[in-house]
PDB file of the backbone (N, CA, C, O) and the ligand in Angstrom, with CONECT records:
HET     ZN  A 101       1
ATOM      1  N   UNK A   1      -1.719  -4.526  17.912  1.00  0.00           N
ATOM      2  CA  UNK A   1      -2.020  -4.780  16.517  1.00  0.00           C
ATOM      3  C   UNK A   1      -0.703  -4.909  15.747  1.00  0.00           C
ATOM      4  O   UNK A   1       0.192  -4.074  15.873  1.00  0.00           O
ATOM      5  N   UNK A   2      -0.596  -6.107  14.852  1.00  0.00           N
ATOM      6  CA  UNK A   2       0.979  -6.245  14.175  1.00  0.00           C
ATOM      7  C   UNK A   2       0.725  -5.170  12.883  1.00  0.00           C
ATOM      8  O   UNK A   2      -0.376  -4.799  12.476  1.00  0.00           O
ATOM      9  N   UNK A   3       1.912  -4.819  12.410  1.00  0.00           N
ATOM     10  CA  UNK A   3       2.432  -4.348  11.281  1.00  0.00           C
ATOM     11  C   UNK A   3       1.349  -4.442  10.237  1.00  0.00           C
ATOM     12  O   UNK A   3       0.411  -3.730   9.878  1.00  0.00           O
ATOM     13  N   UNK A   4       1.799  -5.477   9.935  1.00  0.00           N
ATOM     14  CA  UNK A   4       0.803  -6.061   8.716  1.00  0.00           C
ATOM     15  C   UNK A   4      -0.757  -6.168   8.863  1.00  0.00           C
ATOM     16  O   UNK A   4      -1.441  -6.042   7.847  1.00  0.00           O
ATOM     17  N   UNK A   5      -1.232  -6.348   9.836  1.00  0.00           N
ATOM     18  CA  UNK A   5      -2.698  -5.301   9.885  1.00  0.00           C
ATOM     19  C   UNK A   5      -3.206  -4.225   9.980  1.00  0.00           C
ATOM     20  O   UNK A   5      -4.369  -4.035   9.626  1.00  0.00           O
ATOM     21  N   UNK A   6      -2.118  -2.890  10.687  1.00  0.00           N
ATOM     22  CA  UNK A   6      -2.324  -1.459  10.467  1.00  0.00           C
ATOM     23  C   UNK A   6      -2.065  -1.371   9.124  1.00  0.00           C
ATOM     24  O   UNK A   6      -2.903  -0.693   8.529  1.00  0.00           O
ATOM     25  N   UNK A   7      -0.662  -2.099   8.037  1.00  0.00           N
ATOM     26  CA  UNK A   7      -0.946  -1.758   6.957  1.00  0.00           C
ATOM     27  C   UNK A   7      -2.257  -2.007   6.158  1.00  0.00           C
ATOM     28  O   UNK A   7      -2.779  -1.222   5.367  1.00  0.00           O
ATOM     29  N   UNK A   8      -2.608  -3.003   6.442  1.00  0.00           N
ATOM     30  CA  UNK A   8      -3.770  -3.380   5.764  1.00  0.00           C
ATOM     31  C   UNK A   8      -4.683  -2.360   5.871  1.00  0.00           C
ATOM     32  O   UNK A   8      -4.997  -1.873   4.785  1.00  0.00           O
ATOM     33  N   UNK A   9      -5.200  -1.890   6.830  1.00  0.00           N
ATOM     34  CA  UNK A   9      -6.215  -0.885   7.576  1.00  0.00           C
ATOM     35  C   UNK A   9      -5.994   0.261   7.241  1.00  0.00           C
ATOM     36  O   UNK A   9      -6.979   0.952   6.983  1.00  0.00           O
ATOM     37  N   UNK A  10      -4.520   0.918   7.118  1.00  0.00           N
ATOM     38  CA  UNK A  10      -3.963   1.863   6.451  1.00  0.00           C
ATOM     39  C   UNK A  10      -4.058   1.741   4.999  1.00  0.00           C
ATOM     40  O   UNK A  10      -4.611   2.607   4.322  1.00  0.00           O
ATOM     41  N   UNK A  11      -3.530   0.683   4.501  1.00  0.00           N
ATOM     42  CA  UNK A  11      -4.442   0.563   2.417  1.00  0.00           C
ATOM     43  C   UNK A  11      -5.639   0.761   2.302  1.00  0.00           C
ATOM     44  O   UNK A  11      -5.931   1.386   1.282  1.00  0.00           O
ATOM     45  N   UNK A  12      -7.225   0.215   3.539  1.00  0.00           N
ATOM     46  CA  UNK A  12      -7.984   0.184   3.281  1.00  0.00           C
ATOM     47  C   UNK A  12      -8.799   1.656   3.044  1.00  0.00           C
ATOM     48  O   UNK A  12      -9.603   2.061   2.204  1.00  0.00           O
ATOM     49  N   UNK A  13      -8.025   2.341   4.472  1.00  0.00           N
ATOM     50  CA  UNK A  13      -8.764   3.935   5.206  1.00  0.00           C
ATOM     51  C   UNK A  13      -7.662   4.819   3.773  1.00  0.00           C
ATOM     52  O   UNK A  13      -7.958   5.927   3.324  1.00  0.00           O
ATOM     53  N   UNK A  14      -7.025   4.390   3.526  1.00  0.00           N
ATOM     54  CA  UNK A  14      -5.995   5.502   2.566  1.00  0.00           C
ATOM     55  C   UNK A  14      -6.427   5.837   1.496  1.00  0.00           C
ATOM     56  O   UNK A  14      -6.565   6.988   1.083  1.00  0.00           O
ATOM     57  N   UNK A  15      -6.802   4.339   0.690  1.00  0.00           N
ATOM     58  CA  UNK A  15      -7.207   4.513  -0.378  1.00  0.00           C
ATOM     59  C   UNK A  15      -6.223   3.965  -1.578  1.00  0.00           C
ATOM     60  O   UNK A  15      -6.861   3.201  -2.301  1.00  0.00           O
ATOM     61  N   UNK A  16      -4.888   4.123  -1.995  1.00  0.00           N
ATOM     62  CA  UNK A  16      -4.087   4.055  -2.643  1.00  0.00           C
ATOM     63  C   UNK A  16      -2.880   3.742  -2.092  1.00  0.00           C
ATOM     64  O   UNK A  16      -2.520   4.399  -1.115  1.00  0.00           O
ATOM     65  N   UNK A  17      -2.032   2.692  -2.604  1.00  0.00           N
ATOM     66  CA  UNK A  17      -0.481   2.801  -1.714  1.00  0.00           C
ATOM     67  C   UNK A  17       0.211   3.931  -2.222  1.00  0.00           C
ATOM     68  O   UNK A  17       0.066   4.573  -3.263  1.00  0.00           O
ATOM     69  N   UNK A  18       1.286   4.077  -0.912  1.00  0.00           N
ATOM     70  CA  UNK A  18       2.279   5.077  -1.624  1.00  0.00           C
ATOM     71  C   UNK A  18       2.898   4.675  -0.202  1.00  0.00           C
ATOM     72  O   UNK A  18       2.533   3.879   0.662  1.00  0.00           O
ATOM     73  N   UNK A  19       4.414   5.899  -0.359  1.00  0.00           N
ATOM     74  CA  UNK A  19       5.339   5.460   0.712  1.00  0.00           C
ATOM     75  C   UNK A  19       5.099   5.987   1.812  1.00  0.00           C
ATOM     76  O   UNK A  19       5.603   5.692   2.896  1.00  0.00           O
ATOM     77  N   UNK A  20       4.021   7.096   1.492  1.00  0.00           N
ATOM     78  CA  UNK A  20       4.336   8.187   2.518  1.00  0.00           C
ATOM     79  C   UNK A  20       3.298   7.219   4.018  1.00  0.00           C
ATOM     80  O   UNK A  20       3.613   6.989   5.186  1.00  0.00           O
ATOM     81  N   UNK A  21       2.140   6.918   3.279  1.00  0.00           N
ATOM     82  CA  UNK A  21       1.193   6.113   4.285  1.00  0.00           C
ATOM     83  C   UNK A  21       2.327   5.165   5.427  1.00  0.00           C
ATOM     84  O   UNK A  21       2.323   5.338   6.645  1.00  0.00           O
ATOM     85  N   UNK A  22       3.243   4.173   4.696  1.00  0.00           N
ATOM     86  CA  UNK A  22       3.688   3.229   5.657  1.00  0.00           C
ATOM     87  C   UNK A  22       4.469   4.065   6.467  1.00  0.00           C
ATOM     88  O   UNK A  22       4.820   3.577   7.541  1.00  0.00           O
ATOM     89  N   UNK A  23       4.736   4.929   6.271  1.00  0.00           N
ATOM     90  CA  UNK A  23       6.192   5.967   7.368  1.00  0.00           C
ATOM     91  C   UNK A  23       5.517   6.901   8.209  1.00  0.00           C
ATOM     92  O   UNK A  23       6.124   7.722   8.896  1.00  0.00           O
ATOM     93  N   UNK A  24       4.193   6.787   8.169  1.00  0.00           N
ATOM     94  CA  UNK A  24       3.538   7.809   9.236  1.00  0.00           C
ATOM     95  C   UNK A  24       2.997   6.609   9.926  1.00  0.00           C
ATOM     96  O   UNK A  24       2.841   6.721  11.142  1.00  0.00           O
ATOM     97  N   UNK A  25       2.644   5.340   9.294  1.00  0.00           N
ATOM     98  CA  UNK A  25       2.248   4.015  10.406  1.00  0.00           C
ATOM     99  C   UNK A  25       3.602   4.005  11.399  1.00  0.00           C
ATOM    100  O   UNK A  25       3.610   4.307  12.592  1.00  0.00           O
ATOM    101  N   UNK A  26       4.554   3.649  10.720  1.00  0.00           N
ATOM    102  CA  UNK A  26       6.278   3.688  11.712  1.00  0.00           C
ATOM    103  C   UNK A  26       6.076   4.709  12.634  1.00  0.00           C
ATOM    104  O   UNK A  26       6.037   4.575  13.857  1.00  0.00           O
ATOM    105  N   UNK A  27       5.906   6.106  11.761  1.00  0.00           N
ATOM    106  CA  UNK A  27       6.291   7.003  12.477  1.00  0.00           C
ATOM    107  C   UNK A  27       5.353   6.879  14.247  1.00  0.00           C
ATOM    108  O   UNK A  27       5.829   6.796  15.380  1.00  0.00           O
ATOM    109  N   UNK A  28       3.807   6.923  13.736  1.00  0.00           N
ATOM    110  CA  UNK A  28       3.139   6.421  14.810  1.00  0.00           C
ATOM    111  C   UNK A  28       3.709   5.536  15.599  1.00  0.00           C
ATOM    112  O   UNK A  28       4.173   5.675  16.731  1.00  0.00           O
ATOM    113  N   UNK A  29       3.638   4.606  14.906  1.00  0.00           N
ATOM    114  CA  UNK A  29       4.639   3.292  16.511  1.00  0.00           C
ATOM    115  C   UNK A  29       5.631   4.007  16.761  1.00  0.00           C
ATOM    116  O   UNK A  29       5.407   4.169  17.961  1.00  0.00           O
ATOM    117  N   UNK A  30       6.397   4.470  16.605  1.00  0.00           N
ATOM    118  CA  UNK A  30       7.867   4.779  17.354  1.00  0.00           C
ATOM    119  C   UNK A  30       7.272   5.873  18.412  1.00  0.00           C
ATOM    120  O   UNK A  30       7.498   5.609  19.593  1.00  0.00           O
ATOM    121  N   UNK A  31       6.685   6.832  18.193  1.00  0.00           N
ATOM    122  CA  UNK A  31       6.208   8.077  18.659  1.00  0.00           C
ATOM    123  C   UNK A  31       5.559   7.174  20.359  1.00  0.00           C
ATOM    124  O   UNK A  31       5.847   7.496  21.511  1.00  0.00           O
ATOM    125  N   UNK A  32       4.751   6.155  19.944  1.00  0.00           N
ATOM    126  CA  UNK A  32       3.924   5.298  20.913  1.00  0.00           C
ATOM    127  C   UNK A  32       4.993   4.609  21.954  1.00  0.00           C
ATOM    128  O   UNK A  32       5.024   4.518  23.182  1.00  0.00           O
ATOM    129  N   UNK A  33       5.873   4.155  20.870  1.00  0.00           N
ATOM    130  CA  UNK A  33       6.829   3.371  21.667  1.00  0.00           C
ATOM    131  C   UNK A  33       7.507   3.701  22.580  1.00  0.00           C
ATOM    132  O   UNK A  33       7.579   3.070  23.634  1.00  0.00           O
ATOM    133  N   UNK A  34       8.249   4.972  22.270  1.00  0.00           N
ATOM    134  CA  UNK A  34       8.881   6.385  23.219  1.00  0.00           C
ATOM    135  C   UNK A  34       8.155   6.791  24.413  1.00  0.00           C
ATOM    136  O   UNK A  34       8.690   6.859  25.520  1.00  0.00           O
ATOM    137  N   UNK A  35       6.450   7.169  24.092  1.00  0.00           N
ATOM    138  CA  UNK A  35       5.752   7.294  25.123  1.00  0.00           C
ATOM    139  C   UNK A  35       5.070   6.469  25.782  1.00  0.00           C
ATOM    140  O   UNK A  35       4.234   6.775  26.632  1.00  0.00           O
ATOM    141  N   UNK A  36       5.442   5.105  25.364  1.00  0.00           N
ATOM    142  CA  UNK A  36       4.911   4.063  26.547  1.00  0.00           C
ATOM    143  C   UNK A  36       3.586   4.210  26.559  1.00  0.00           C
ATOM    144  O   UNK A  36       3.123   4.287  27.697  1.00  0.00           O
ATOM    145  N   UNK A  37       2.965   4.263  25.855  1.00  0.00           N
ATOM    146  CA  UNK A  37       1.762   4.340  25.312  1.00  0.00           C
ATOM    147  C   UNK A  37       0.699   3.259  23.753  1.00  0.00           C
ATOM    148  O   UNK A  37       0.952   3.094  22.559  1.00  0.00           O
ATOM    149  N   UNK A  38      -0.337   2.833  24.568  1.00  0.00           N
ATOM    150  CA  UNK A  38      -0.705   1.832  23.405  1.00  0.00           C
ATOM    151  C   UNK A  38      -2.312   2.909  22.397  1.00  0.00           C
ATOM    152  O   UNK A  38      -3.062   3.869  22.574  1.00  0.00           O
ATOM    153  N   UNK A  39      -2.127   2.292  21.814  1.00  0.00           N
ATOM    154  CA  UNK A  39      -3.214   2.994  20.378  1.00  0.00           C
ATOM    155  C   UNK A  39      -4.532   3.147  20.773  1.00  0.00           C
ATOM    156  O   UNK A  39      -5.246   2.151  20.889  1.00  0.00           O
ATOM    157  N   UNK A  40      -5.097   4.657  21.075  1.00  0.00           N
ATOM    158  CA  UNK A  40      -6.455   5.131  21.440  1.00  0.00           C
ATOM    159  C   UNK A  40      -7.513   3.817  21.003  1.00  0.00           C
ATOM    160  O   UNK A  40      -7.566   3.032  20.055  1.00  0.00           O
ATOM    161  N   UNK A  41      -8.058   3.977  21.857  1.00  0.00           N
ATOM    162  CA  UNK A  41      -9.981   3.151  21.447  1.00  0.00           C
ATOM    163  C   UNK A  41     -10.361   4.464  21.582  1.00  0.00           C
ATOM    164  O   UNK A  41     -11.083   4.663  20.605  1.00  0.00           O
ATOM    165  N   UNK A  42     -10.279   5.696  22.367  1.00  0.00           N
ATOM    166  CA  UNK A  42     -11.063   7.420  22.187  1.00  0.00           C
ATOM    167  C   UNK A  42     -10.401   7.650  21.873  1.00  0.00           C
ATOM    168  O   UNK A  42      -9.875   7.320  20.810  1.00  0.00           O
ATOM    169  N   UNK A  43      -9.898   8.757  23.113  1.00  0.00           N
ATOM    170  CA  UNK A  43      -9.796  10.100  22.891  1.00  0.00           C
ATOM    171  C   UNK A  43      -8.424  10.252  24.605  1.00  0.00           C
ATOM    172  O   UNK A  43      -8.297  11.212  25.365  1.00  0.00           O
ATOM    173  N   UNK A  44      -7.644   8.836  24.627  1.00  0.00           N
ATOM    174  CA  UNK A  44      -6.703   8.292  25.299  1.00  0.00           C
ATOM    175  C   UNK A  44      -5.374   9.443  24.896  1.00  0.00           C
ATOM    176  O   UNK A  44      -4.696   9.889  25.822  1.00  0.00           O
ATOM    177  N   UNK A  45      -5.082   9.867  23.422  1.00  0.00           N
ATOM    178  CA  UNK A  45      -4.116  10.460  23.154  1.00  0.00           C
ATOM    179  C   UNK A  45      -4.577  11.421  22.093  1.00  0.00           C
ATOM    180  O   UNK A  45      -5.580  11.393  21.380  1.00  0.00           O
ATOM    181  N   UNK A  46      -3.194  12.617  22.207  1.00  0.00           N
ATOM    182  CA  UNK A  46      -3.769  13.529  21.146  1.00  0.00           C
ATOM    183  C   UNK A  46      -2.542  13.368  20.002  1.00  0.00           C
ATOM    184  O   UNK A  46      -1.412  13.001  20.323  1.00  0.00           O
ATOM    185  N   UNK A  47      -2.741  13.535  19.298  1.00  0.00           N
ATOM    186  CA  UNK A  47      -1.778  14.180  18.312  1.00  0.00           C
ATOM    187  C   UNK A  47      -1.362  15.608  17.591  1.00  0.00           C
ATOM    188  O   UNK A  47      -2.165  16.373  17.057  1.00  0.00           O
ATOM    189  N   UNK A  48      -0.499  15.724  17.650  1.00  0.00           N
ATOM    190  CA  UNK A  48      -0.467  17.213  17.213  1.00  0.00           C
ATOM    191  C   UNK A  48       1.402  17.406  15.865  1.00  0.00           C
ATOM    192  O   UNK A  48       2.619  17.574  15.928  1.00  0.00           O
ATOM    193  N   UNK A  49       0.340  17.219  14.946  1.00  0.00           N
ATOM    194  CA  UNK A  49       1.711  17.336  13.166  1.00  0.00           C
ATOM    195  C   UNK A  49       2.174  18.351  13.457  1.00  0.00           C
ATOM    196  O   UNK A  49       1.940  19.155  14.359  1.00  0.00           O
ATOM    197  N   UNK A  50       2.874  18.311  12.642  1.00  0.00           N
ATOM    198  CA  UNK A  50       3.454  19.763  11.402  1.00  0.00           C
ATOM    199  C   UNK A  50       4.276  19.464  10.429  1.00  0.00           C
ATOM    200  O   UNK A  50       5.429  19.775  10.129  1.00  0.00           O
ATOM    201  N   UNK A  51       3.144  18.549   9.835  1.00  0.00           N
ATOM    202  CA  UNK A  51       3.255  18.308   8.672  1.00  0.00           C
ATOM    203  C   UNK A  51       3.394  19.341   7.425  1.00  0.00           C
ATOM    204  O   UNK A  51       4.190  19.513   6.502  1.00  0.00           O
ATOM    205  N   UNK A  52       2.342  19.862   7.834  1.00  0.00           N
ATOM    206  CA  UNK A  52       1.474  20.969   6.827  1.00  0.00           C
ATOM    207  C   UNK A  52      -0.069  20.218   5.698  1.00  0.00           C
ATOM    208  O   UNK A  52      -0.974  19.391   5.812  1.00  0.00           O
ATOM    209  N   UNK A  53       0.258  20.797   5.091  1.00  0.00           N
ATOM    210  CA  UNK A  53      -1.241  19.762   4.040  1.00  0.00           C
ATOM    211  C   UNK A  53      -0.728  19.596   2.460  1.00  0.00           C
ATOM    212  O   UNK A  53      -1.532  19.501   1.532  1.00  0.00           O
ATOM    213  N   UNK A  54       0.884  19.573   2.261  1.00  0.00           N
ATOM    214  CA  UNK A  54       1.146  19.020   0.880  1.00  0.00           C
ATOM    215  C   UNK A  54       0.310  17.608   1.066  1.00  0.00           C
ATOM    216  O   UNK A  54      -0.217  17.035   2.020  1.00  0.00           O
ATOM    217  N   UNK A  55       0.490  17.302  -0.589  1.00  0.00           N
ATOM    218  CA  UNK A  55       0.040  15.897  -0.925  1.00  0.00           C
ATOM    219  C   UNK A  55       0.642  14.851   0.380  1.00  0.00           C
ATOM    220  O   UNK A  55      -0.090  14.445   1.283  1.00  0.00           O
ATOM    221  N   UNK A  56       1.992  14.548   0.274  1.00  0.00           N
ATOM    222  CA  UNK A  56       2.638  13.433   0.816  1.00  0.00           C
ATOM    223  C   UNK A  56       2.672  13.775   2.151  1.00  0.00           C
ATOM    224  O   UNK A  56       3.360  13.113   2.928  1.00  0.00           O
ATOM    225  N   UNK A  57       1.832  14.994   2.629  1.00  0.00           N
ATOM    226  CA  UNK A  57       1.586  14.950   4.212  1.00  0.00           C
ATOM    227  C   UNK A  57       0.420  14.504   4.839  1.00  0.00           C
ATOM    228  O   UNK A  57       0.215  14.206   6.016  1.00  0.00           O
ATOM    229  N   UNK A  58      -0.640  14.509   3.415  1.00  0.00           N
ATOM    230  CA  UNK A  58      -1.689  14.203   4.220  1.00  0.00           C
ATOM    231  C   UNK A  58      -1.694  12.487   4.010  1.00  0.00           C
ATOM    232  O   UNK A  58      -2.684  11.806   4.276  1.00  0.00           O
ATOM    233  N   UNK A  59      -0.682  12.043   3.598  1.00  0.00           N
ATOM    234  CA  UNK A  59      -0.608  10.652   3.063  1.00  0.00           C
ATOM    235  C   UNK A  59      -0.300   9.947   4.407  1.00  0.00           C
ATOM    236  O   UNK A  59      -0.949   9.032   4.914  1.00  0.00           O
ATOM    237  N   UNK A  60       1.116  10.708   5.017  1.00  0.00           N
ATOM    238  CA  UNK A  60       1.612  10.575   6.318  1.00  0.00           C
ATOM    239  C   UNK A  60       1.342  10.859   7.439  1.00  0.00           C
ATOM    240  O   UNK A  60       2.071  10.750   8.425  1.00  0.00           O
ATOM    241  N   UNK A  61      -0.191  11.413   7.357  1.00  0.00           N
ATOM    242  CA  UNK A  61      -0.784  11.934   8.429  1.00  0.00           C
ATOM    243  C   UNK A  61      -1.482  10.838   8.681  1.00  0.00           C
ATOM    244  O   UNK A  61      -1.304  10.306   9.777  1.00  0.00           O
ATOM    245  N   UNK A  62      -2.786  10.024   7.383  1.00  0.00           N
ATOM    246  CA  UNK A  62      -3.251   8.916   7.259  1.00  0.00           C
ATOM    247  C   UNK A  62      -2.819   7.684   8.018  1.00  0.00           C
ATOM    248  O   UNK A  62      -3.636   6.924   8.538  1.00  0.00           O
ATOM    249  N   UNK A  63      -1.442   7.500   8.068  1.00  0.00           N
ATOM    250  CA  UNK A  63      -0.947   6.469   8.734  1.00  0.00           C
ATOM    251  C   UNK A  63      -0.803   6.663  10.325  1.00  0.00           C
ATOM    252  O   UNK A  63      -0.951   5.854  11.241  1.00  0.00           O
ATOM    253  N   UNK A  64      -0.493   7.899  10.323  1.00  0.00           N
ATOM    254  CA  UNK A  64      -0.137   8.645  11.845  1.00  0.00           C
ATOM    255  C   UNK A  64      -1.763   7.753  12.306  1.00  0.00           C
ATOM    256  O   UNK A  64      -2.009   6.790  13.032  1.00  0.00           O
ATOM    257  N   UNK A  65      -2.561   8.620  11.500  1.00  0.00           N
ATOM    258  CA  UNK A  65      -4.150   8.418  12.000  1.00  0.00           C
ATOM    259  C   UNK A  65      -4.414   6.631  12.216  1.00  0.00           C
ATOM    260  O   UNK A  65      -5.169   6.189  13.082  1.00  0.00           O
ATOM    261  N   UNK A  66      -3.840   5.993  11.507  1.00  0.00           N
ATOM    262  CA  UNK A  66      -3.934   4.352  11.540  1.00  0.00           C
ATOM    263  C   UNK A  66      -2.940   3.867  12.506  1.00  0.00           C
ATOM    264  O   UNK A  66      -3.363   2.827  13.011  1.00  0.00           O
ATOM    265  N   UNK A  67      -1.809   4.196  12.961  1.00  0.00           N
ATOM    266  CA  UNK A  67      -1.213   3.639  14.011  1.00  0.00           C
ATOM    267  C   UNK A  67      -1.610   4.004  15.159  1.00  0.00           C
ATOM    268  O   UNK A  67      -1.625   3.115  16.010  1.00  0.00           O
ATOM    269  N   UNK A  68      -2.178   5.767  15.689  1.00  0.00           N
ATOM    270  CA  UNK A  68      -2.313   5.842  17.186  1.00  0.00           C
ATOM    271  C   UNK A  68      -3.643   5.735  17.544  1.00  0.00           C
ATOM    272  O   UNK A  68      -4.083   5.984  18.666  1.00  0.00           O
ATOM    273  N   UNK A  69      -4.465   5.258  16.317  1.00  0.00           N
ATOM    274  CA  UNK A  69      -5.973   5.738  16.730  1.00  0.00           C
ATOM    275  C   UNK A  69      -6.317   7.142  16.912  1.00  0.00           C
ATOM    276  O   UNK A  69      -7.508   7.328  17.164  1.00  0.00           O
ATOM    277  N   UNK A  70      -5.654   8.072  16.855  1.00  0.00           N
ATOM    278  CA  UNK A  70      -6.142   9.243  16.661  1.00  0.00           C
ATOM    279  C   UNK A  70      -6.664  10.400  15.777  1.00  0.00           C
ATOM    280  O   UNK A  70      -5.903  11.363  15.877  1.00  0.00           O
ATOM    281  N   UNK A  71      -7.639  10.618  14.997  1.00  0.00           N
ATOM    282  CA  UNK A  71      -8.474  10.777  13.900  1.00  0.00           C
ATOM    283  C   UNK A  71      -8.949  12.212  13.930  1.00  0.00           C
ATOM    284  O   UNK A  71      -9.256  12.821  14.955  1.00  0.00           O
ATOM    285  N   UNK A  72      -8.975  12.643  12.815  1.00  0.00           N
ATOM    286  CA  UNK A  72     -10.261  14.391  12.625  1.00  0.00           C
ATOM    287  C   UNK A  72     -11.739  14.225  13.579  1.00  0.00           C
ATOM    288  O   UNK A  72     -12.322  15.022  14.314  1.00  0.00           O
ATOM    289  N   UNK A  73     -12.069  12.589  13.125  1.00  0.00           N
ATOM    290  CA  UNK A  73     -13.467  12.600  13.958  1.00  0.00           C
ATOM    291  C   UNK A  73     -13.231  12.598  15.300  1.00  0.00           C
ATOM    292  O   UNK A  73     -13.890  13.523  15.773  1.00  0.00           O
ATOM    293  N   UNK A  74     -12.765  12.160  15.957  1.00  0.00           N
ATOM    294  CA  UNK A  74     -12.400  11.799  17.254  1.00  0.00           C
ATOM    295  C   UNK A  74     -11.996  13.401  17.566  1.00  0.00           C
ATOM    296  O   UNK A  74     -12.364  13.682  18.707  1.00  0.00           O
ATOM    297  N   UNK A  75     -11.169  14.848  16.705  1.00  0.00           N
ATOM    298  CA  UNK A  75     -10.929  15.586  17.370  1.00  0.00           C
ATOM    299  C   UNK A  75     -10.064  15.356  18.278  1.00  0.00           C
ATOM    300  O   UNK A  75     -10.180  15.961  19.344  1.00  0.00           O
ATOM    301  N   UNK A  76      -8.778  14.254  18.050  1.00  0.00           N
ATOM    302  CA  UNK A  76      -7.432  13.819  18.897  1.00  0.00           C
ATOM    303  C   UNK A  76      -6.008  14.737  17.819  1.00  0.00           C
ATOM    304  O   UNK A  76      -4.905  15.117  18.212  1.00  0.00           O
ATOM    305  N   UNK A  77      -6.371  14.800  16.992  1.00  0.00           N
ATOM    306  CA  UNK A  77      -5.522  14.847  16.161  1.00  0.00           C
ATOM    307  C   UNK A  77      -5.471  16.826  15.358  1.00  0.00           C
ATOM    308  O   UNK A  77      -6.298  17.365  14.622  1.00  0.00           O
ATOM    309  N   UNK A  78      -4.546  17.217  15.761  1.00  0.00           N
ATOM    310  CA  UNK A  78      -4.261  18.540  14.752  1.00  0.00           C
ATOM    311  C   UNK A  78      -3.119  18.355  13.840  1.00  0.00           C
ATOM    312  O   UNK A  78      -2.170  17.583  13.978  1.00  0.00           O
ATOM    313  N   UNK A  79      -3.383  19.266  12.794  1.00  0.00           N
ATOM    314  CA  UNK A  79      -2.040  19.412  11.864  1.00  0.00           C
ATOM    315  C   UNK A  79      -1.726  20.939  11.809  1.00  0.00           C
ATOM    316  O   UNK A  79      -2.627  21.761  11.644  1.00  0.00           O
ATOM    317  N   UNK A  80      -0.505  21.266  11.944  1.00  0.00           N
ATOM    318  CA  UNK A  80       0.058  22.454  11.427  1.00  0.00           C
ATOM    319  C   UNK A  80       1.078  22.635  10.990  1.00  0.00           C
ATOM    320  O   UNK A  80       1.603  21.556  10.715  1.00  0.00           O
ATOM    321  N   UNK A  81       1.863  23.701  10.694  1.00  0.00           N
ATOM    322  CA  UNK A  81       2.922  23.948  10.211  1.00  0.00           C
ATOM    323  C   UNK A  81       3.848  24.696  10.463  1.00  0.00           C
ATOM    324  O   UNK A  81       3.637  25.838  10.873  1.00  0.00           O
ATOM    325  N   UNK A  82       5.348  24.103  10.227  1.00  0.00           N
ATOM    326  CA  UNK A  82       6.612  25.037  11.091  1.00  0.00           C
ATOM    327  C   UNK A  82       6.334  26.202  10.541  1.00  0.00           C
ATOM    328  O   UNK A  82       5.485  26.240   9.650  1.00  0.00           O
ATOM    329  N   UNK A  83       6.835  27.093  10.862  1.00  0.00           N
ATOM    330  CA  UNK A  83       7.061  28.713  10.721  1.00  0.00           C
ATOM    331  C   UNK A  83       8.379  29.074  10.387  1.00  0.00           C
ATOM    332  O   UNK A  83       8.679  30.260  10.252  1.00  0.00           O
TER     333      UNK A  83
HETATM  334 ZN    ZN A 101      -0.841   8.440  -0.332  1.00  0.00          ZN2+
END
């Protein structure tokens, strides 16, 4: 999937632009790219943040969620936080 259609998909599932959405799409591809790995149709990959749940994390989580395919529903995806 190019750029410019996860963004799209990412404006659509987000809701609002902001910066934080496109840098958790990046962040996703690079993360993918490293692991030689292409974007869940299931439950193919997990994710695991630590982000935490400010505003501009769950913005960047959104995108995370739009680049690897990995989602709350699906149950691929956790968030937590450094210590
Ligand atoms: Zn946002």
């Amino acid at each position: 999937m190019q750029l410019e259609e996860l963004y799209e998909m990412g404006l659509k599932f987000h809701g609002h632009k902001c910066p934080a959405m496109p840098l958790g799409i990046r962040a996703g591809l690079a993360a993918m790219k490293v692991l030689g790995v292409e974007r869940a149709k299931d439950k193919e990959l997990m994710v695991i943040s630590e982000t935490g749940k400010g505003h501009a994390a769950g913005c960047f989580l959104d995108g995370i969620m739009v680049a690897t395919g990995c989602t709350y529903g699906k149950s691929n995806i956790v968030n937590g936080q450094l210590k």
